[in-house]
C-alpha positions as CSV (number, residue, x, y, z in Angstrom):
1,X,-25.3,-2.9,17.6
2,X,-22.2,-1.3,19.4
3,X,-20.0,1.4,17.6
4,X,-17.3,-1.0,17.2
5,X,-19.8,-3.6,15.1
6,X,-20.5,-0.4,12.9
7,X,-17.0,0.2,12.5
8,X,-16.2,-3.3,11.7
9,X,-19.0,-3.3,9.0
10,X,-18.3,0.1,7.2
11,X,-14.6,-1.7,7.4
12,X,-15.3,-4.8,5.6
13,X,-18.0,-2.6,3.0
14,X,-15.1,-0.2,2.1
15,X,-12.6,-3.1,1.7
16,X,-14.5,-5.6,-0.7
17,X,-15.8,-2.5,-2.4
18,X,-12.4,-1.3,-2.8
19,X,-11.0,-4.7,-4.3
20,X,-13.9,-5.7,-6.3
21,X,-13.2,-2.0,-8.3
22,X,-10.1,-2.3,-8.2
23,X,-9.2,-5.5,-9.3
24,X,-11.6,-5.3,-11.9
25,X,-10.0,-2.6,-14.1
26,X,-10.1,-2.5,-17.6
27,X,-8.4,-4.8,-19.7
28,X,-6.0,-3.4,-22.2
29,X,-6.9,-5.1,-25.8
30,X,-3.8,-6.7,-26.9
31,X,-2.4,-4.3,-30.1
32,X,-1.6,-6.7,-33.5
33,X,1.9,-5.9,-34.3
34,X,2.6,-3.5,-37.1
35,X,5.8,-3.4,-39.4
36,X,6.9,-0.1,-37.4
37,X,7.5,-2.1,-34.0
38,X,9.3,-5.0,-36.3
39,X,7.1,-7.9,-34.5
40,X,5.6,-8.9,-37.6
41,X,7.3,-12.5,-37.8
42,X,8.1,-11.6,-41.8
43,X,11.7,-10.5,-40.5
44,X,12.1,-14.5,-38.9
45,X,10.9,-16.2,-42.1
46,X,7.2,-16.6,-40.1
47,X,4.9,-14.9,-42.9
């Protein structure tokens, strides 16, 4: 194969590589609400 197929290659390795890690970062676990943030729904008659 010429240099440029190589090139092309390495490219396309480096590129999926780079979005299949990236992408796939680590999903933040959504936080219950607490009384100190004042999301508890109490304070709207919710609870």
């Amino acid at each position: 194969m010429s240099w440029k197929r190589y090139l092309f290659v390495s490219m396309s390795v480096i590129l999926s590589a780079g979005l299949l890690f990236g992408c796939a970062a680590d999903e933040e676990p959504e936080e219950e609400p607490t009384e100190e943030n004042g999301e508890t729904g109490e304070e709207n008659g919710e609870g």
